[in-house]
SEFIPA-19842 format. One record per residue (C-alpha): residue number from 1; x, y, z. Coordinates in pm, 1 decimal, padded with zeros to 6 digits. Layout:
// SEFIPA-19842
+-----+----------+----------+----------+
! seq !        u !        v !        w !
+-----+----------+----------+----------+
! NUM !        X !        Y !        Z !
...
+-----+----------+----------+----------+
END
This chain:
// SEFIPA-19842
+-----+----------+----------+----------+
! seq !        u !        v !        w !
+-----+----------+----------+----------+
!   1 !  06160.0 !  10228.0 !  24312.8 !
!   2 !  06227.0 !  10567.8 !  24207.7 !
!   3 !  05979.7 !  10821.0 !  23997.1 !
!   4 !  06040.5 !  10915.5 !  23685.5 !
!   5 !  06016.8 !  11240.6 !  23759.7 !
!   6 !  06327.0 !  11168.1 !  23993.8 !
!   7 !  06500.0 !  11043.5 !  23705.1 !
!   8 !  06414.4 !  11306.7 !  23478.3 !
!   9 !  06622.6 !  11555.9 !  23745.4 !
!  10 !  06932.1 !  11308.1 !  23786.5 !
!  11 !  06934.6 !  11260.6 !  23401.1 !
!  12 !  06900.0 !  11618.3 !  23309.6 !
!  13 !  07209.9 !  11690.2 !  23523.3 !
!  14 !  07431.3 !  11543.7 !  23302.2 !
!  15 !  07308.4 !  11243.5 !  23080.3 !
!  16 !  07452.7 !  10989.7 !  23223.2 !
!  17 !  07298.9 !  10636.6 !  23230.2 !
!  18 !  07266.9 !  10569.4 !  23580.1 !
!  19 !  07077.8 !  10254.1 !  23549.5 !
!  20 !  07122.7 !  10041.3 !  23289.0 !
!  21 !  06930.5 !  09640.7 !  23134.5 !
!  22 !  07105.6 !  09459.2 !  22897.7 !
!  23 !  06924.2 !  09158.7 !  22699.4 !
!  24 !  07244.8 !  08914.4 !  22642.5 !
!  25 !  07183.8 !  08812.9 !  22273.3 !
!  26 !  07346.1 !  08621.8 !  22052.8 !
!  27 !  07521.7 !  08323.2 !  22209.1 !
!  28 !  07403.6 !  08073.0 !  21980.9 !
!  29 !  07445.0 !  08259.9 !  21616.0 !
!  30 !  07819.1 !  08346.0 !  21768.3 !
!  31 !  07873.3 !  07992.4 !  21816.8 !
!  32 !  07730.4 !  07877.1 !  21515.1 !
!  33 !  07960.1 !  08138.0 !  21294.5 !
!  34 !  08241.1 !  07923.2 !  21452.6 !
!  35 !  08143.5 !  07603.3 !  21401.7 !
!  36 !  08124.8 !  07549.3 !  21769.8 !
!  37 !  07863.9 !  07394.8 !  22040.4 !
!  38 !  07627.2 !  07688.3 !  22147.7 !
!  39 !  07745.5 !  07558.4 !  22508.2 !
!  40 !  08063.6 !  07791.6 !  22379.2 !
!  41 !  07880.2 !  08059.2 !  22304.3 !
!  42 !  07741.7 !  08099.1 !  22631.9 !
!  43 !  08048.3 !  08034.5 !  22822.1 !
!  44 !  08215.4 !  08311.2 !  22589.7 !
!  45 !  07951.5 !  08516.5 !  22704.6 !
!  46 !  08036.4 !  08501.9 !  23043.2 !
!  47 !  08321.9 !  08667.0 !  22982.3 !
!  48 !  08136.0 !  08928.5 !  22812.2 !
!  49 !  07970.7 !  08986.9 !  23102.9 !
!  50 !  08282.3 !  09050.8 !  23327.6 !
!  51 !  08427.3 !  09288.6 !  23124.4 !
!  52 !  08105.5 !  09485.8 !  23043.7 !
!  53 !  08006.1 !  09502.7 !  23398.4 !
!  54 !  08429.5 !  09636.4 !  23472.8 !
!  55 !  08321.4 !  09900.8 !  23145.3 !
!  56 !  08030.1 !  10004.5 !  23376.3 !
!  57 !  08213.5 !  10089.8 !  23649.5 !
!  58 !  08468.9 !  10288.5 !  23449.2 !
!  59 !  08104.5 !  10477.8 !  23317.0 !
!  60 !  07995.7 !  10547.3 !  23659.4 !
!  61 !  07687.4 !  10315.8 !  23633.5 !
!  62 !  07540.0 !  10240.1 !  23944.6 !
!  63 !  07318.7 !  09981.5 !  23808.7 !
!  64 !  07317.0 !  09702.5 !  23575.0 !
!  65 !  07038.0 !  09419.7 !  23541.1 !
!  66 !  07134.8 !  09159.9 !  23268.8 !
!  67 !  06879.7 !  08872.9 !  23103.2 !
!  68 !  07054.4 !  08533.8 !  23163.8 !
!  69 !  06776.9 !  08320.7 !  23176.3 !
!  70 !  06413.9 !  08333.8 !  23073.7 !
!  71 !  06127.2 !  08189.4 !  23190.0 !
!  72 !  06087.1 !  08057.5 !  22834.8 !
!  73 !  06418.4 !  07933.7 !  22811.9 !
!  74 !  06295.0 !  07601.7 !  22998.9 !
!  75 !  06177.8 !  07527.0 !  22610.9 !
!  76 !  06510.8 !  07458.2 !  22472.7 !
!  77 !  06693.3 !  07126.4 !  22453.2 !
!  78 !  06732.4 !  06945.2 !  22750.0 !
!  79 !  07140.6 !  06939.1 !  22683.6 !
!  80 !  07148.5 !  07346.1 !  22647.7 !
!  81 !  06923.7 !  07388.3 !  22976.1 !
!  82 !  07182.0 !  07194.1 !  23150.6 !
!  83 !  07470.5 !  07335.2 !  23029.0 !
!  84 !  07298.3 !  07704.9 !  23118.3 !
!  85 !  07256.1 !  07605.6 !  23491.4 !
!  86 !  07622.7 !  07451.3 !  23500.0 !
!  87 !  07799.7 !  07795.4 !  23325.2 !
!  88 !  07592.6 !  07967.9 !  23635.0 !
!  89 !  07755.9 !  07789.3 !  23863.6 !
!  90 !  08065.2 !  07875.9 !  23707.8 !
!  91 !  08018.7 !  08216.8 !  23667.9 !
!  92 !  07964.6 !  08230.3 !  24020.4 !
!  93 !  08246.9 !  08069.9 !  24113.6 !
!  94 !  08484.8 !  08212.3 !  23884.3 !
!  95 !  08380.7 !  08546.6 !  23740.2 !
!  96 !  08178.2 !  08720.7 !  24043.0 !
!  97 !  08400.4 !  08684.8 !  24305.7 !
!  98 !  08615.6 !  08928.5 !  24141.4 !
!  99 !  08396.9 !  09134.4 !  24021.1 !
! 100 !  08327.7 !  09148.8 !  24388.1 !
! 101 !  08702.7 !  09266.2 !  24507.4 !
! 102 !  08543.0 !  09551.2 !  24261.6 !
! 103 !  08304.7 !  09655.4 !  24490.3 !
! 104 !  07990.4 !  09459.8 !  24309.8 !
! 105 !  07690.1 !  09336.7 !  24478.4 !
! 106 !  07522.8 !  09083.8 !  24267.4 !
! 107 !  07185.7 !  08952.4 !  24334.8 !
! 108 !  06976.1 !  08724.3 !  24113.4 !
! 109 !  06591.5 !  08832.7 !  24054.7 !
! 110 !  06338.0 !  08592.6 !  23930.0 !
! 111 !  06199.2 !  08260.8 !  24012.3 !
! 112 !  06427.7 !  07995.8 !  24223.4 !
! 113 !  06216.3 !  07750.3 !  24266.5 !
! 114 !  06277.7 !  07570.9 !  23969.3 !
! 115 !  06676.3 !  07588.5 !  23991.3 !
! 116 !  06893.8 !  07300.5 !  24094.7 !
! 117 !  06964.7 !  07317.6 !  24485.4 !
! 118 !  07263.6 !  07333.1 !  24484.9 !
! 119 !  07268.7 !  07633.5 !  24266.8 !
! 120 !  07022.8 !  07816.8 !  24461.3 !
! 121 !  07234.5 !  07797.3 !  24805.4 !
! 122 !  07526.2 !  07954.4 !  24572.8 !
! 123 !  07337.2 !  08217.9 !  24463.9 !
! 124 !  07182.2 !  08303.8 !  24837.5 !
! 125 !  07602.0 !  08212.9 !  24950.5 !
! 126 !  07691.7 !  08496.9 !  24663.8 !
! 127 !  07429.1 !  08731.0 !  24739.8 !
! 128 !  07562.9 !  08737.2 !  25110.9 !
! 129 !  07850.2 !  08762.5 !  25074.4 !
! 130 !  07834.7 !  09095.6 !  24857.6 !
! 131 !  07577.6 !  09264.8 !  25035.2 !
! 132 !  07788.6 !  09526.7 !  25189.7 !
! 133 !  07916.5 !  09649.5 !  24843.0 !
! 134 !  07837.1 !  09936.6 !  24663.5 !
! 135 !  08043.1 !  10056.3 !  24328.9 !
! 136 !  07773.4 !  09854.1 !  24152.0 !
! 137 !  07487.7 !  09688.8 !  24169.3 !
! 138 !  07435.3 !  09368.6 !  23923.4 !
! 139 !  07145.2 !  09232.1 !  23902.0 !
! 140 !  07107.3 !  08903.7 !  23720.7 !
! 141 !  06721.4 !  08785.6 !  23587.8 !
! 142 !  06769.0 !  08406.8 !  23634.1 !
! 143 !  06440.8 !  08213.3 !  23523.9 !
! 144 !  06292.7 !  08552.0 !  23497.5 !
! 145 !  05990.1 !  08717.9 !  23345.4 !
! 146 !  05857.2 !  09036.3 !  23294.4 !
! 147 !  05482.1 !  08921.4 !  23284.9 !
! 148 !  05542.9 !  08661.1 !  23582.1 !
! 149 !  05718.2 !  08912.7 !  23797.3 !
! 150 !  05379.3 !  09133.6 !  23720.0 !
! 151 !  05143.2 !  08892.8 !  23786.0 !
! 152 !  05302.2 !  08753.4 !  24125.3 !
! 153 !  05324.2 !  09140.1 !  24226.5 !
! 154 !  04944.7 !  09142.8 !  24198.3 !
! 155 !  04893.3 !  08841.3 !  24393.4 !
! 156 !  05120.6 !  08964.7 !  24706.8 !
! 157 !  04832.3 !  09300.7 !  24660.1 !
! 158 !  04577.4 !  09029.0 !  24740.9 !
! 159 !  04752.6 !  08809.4 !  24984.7 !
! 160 !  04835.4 !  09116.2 !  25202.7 !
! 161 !  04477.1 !  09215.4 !  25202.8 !
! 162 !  04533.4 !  09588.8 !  25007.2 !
! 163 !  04202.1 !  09694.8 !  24899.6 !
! 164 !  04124.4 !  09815.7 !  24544.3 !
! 165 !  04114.9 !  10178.7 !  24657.4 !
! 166 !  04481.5 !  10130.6 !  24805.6 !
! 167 !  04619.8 !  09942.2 !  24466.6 !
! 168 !  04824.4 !  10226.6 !  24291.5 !
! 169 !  05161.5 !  10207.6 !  24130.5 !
! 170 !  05392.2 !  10251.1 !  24456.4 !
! 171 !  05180.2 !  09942.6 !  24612.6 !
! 172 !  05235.9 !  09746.0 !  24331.5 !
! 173 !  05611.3 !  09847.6 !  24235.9 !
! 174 !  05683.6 !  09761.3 !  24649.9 !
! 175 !  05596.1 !  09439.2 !  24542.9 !
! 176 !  05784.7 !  09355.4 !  24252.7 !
! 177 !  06100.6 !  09077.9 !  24249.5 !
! 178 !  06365.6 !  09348.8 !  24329.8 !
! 179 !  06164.4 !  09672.5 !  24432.5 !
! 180 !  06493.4 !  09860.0 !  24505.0 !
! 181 !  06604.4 !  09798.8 !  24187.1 !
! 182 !  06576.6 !  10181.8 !  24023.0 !
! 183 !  06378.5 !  10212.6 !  23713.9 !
! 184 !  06545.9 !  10138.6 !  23349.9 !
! 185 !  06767.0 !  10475.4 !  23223.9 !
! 186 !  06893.6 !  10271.2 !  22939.7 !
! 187 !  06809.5 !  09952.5 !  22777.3 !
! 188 !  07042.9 !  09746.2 !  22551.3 !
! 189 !  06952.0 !  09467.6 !  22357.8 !
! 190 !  07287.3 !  09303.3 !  22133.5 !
! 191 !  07272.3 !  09074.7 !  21840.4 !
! 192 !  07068.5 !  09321.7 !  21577.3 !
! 193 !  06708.3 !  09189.0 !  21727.8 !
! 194 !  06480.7 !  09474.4 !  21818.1 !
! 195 !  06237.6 !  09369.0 !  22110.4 !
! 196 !  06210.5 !  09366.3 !  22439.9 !
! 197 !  06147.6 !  08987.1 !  22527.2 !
! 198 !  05916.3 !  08991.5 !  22868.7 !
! 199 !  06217.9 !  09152.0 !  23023.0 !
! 200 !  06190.1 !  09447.8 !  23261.2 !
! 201 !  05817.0 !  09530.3 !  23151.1 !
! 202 !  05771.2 !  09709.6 !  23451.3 !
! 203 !  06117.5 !  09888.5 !  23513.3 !
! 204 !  06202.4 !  09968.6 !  23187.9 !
! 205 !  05884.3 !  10162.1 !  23131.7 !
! 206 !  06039.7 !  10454.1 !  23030.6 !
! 207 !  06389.6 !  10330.4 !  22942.4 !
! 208 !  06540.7 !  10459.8 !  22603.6 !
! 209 !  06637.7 !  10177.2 !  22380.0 !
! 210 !  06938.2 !  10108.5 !  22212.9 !
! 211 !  06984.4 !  09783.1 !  21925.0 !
! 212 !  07314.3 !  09693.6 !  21809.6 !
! 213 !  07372.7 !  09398.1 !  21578.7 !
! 214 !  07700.3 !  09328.5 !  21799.4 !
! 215 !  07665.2 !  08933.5 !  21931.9 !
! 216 !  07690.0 !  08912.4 !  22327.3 !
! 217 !  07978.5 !  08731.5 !  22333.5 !
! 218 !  08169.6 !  09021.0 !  22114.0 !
! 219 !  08002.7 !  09302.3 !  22352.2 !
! 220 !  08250.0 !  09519.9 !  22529.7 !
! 221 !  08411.8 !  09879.9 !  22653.0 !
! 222 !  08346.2 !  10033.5 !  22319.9 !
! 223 !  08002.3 !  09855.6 !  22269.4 !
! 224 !  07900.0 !  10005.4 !  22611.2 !
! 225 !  08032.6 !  10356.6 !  22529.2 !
! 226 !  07811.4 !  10416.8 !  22216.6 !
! 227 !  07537.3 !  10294.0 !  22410.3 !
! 228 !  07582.8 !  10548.9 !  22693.6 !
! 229 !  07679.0 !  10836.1 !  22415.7 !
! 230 !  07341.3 !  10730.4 !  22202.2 !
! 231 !  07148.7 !  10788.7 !  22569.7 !
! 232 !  07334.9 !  11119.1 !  22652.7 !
! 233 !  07228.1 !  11261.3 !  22322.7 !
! 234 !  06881.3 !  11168.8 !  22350.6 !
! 235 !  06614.7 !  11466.3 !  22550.8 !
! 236 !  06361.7 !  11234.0 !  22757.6 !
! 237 !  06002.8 !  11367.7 !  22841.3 !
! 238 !  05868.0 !  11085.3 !  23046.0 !
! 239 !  05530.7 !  11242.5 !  22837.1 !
! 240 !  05562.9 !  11589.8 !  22831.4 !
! 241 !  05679.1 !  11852.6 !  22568.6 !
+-----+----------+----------+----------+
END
């Protein structure tokens, strides 16, 4: 993971958003505005996804991590838990692959353990398959959380025997879900809420935040844009004056 000293030198060449989170919010409200099952909502936001990720290619970002799934969202219904794991599958099967003749890698970051099987070998299948690309690099938090992903970091310090005078932030970052996954440049939440959610505690450390009351599934090109123009416009420290 790179320093944000690093990214102070990349972003101060020409403010460009290199690395970018997005907190996909607003499924359910967009369904409910319609009258629809929120199971609609979330499919619609699969295609929000495809054409935001083909907007951040046209931006030259080189990195986009989306939240798809929470560790918390095992608490909703049953039915809507289901139907999440099922759009996955489809998403995988019908939206990635050509995001992939695009040149994007996708990998999924978070806990598997407690995803179907089946789903799990289509991930690893997916993950394979685009490891050689490079236009983008998607990065999809599945059953993720940015406490969890924390506190399992600390335990691979202790199960690989570092000793408390070797614990610093390199150590710890190495040891992370994804550790080559650059820091946050940009972090976008939709659907007019204005927290974080657990997500990207670690990476998004010094991330500049942009809220916009737009729903996921509306969230496109010109969405994007005004994100990356709100980030160009903005002078980042990382502390100092």
């Amino acid at each position: 993971m790179s320093t944000a000293a690093e990214h102070d030198l990349s972003d101060a060449a020409g403010g460009v958003a290199r690395s970018v989170a997005i907190i996909m919010d607003g499924n359910g409200r967009w369904a409910e505005a319609r009258g629809l099952p929120v199971e609609a909502g979330h499919r619609e936001g699969t295609r929000a996804l495809r054409r935001t990720v083909e907007a951040a290619i046209d931006q030259r970002v080189a990195s986009l991590a989306v939240y798809a799934f929470s560790t918390e969202n095992w608490a909703r219904p049953p039915r809507e838990v289901e139907a999440l794991m099922e759009i996955l599958g489809e998403t995988i099967e019908r939206e990635l692959p050509d995001l992939a003749r695009q040149g994007v890698r996708t990998r999924f970051i978070g806990r598997r353990d407690r995803v179907p099987g089946d789903l799990r070998q289509r991930m690893a299948e997916l993950e394979r398959a685009t490891a050689h690309l490079d236009v983008l690099q998607l990065w999809i938090a599945f059953d993720y959380g940015g406490r969890a992903e924390i506190v399992d970091a600390a335990r691979r310090l202790v199960e690989d025997g570092v000793g408390a005078a070797d614990v610093d932030e390199d150590a710890l970052a190495s040891r992370l879900y994804a550790p080559e996954l650059p820091e946050i440049d940009l972090l976008i939440r939709t659907s007019g809420e204005q927290r974080i959610s657990n997500f990207m505690l670690w990476e998004a450390a010094y991330a500049e935040l942009v809220f916009t009351d737009t729903l996921w599934p509306d969230f496109g090109e010109r969405d994007l844009r005004e994100a990356l123009a709100a980030f160009a416009g903005r002078q980042r420290r990382f502390g100092a004056r």
